[in-house]
C-alpha positions in Angstrom: -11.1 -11.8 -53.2 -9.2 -13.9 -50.7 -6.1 -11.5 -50.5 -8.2 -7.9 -50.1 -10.2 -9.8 -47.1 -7.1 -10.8 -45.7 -5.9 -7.2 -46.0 -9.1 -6.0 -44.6 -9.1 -7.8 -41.6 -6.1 -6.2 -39.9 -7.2 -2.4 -41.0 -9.6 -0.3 -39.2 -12.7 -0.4 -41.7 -13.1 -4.2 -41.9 -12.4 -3.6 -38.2 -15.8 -2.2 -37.6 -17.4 -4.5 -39.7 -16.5 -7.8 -38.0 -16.5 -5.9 -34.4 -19.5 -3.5 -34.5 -19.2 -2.9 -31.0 -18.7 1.1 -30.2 -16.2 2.9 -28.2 -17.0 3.4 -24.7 -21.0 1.6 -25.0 -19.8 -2.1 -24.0 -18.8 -3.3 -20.4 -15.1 -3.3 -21.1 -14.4 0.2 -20.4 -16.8 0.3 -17.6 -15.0 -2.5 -15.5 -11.6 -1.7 -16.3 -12.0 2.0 -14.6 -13.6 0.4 -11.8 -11.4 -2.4 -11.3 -8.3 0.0 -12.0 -9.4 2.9 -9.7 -10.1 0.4 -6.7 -6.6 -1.5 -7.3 -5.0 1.6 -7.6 -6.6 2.9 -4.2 -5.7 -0.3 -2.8 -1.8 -0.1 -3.8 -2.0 3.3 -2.5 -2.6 2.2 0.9 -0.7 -0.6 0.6 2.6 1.5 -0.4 1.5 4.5 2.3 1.4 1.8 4.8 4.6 0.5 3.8 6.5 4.1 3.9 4.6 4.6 7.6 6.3 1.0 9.2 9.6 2.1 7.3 9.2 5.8 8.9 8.1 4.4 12.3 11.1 1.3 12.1 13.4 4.0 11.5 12.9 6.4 13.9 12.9 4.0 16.6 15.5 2.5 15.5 18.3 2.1 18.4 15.8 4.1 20.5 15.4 2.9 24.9 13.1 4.2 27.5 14.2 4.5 30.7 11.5 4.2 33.5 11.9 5.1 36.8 9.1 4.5 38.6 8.4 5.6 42.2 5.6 6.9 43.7 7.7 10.0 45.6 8.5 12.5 43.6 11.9 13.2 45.3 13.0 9.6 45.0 12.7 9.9 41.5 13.9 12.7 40.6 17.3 11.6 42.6 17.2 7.9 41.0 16.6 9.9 37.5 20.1 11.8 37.8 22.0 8.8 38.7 20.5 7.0 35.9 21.5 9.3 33.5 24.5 10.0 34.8 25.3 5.9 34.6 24.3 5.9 31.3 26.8 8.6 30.2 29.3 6.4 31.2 28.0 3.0 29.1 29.9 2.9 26.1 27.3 2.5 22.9 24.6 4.8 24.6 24.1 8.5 23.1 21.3 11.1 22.8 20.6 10.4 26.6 18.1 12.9 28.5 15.6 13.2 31.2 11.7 14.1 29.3 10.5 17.6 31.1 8.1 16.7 33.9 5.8 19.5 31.9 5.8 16.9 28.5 5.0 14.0 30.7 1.6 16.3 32.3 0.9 17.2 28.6 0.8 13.2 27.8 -1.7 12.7 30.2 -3.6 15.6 30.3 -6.2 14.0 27.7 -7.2 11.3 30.6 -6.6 13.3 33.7 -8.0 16.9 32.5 -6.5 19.7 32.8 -7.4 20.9 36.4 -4.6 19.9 38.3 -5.1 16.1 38.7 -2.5 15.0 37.1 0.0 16.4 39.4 -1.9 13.9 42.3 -0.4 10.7 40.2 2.6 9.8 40.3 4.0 9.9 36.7 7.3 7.7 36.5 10.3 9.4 34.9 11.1 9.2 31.6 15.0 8.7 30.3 15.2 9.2 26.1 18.5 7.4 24.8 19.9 5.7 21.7 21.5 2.3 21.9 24.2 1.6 19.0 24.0 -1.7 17.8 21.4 -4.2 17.7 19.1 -4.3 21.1 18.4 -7.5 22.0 16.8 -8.9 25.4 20.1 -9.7 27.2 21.6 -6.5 26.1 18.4 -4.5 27.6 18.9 -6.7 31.2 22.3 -6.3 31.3 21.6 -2.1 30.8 19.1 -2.9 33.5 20.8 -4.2 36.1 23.7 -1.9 35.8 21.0 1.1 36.4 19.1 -0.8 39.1 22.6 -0.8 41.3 22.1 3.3 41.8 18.1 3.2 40.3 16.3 0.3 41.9 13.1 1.4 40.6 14.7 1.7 36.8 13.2 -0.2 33.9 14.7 -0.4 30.7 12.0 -0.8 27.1 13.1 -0.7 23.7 10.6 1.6 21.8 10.3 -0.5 19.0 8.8 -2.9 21.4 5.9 -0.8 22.0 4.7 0.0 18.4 5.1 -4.4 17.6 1.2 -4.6 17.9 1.0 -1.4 15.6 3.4 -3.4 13.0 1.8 -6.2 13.1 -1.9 -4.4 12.2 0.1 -2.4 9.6 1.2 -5.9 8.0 -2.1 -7.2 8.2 -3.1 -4.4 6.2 -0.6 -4.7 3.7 -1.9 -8.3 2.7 -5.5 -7.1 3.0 -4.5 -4.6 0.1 -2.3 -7.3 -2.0 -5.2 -9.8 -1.4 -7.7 -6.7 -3.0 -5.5 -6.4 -5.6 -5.6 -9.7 -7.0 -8.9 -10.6 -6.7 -10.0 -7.3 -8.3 -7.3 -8.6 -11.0 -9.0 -11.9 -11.7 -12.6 -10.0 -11.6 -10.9 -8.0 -14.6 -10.1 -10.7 -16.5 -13.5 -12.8 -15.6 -15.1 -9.5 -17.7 -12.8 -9.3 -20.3 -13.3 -13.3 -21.1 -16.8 -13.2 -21.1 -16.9 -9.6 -22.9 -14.4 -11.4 -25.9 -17.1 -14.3 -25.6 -19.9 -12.3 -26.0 -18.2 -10.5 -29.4 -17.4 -14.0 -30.7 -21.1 -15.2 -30.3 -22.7 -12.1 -32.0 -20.4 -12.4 -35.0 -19.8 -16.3 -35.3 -21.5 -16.1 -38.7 -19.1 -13.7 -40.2 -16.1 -15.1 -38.5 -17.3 -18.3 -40.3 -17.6 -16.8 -43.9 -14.5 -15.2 -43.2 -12.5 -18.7 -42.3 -14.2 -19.9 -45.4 -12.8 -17.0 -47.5 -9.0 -17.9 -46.7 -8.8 -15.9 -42.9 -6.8 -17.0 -40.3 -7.2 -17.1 -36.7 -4.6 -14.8 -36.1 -6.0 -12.3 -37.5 -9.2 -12.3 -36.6 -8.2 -12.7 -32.8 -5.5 -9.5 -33.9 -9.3 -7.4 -34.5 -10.6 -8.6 -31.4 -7.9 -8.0 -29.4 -7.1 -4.8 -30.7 -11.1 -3.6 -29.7 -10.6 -4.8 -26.3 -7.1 -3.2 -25.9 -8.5 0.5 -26.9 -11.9 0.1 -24.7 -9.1 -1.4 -21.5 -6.8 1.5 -22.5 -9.8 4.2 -21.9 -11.1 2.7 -19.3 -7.7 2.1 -17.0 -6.9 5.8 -18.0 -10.1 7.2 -16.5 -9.7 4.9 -13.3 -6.3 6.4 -12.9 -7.2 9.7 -13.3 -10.3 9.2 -10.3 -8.0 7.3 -8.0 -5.1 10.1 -8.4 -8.3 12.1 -7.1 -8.7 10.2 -4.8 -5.3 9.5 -3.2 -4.9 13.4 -3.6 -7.8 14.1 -1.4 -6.9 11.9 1.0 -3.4 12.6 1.0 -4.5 16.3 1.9 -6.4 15.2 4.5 -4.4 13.1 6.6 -1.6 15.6 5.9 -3.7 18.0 7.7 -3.5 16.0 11.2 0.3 17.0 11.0 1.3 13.8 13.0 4.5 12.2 12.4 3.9 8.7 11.7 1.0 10.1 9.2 3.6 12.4 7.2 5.8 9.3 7.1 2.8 7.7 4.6 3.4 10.1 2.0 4.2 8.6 -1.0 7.7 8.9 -2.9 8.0 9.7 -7.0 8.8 5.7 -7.0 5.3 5.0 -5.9 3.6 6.9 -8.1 5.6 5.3 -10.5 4.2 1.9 -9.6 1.0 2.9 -9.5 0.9 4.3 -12.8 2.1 1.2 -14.0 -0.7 -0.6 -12.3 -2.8 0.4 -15.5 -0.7 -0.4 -17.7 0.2 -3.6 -16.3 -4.2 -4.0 -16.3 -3.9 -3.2 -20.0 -1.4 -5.5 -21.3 -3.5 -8.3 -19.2 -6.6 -7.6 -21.1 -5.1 -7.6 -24.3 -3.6 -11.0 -23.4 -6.6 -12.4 -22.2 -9.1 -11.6 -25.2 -6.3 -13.0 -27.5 -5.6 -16.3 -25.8 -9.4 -16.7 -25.5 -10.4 -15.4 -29.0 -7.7 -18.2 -30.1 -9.2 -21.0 -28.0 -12.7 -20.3 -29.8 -11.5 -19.9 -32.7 -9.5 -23.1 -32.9 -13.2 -24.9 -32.9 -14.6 -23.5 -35.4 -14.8 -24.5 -39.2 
């Protein structure tokens, strides 16, 4: 009698017995597509905000603006050309050129309408160029006082210096996300302790009978944490399959804005990688937890 309850305990009839619980009816399921479809949207952003700094980083990479700023037109236009012509002779400097005067309306247009007034304000110059090497401050001085000798209006920027405050918010970001992440991870396994609770409080009285009867704890907790690994494994899958419909809507419309630093977000094959094993990763955590806390109730019982 001993031996076929022992057997019984680790097959799938005996199963149903001593965990009556159905598929899909108890809270398990529930919170782990929640939980999962929020982390996952969360690591989404948190990886698209990721490839955006890396796209942005890159591109600036190396990259100066030249300023030359004047209020006559002529004057700058002259100090323009022998800034750009000094530059082609600085060793390390490439890509150099002077931005169209029409790009520079087009860039304030938005403020200044398009009625004329923005030819009334003096718009400096603009010089595009790339800057081998690291740039550091005393390189950018030293580039700036060899242009102010034929450009005394010139000013030299680094463009990375101008999206810092954009890097900085994107970083903030990024721990906002991780911080999401893990606290939607605890909430998980706050469920799936109680939930493993709960199922050991219902059926105390048969686990009893069943210790009694020659039944170890390890198998018992191996029924217990086999239920809550199928109801986690449904519910991560469907929170998976809504955030992918998520992220995919989303992805389509921010693609739509066809801006650069946005089509830098999109995410790689490797993401999509991690963030299919988010769910599984949620899985193996529930599966651990009921164990290790089915074990710890068990151990006081008769």
């Amino acid at each position: 009698m001993i031996k076929l309850i022992g057997r019984g305990l680790s097959g799938g009839r005996r199963q149903a017995q001593l965990v009556p619980q159905a598929r899909m009816s108890g809270p398990v399921p529930w919170v782990m597509a929640i939980m999962v479809a929020l982390m996952t949207i969360a690591a989404a952003g948190g990886l698209a905000l990721h490839n955006t700094a890396r796209a942005a980083a890159s591109e600036l990479a190396g990259g100066i603006t030249v300023q030359i700023i004047d209020a006559r037109p002529d004057e700058r236009a002259r100090q323009a050309a022998a800034a750009l012509a000094v530059l082609r002779g600085i060793n390390g400097v490439s890509d150099m050129q002077i931005v169209p005067q029409d790009e520079l309306d087009a860039l304030v247009e938005p403020w200044l309408g398009g009625d004329g007034s923005a030819a009334d304000v003096p718009v400096p110059a603009l010089i595009d160029a790339r800057l081998a090497g690291p740039i550091t401050r005393a390189r950018l001085a030293g580039l700036q006082r060899e242009l102010r000798a034929v450009a005394p209006a010139a000013r030299v920027d680094a463009q990375s210096t101008w999206l810092r405050p954009v890097f900085r918010a994107i970083g903030s970001l990024q721990l906002l996300a991780a911080v999401l992440i893990v606290l939607l991870s605890a909430a998980t396994v706050a469920a799936v302790l109680l939930a493993s609770r709960s199922a050991l409080g219902s059926n105390r009285e048969t686990i009893e009978i069943v210790h009694l009867l020659g039944g170890s704890d390890s198998q018992i907790a191996r029924l217990f944490q086999r239920s809550i690994a199928i109801d986690a494994a449904w519910g991560s899958a469907a929170g998976l399959i809504v955030a992918t419909v998520v992220i995919a809507l989303l992805g389509s419309s921010f693609a739509a804005l066809q801006s650069g630093i946005v089509t830098g977000a999109a995410l790689a094959w490797t993401d999509w990688v991690l963030l299919v094993l988010l769910p599984v990763t949620a899985v193996l955590i529930a599966t651990l937890t009921a164990r290790l806390t089915v074990m710890r109730a068990l151990r006081g019982m008769l």
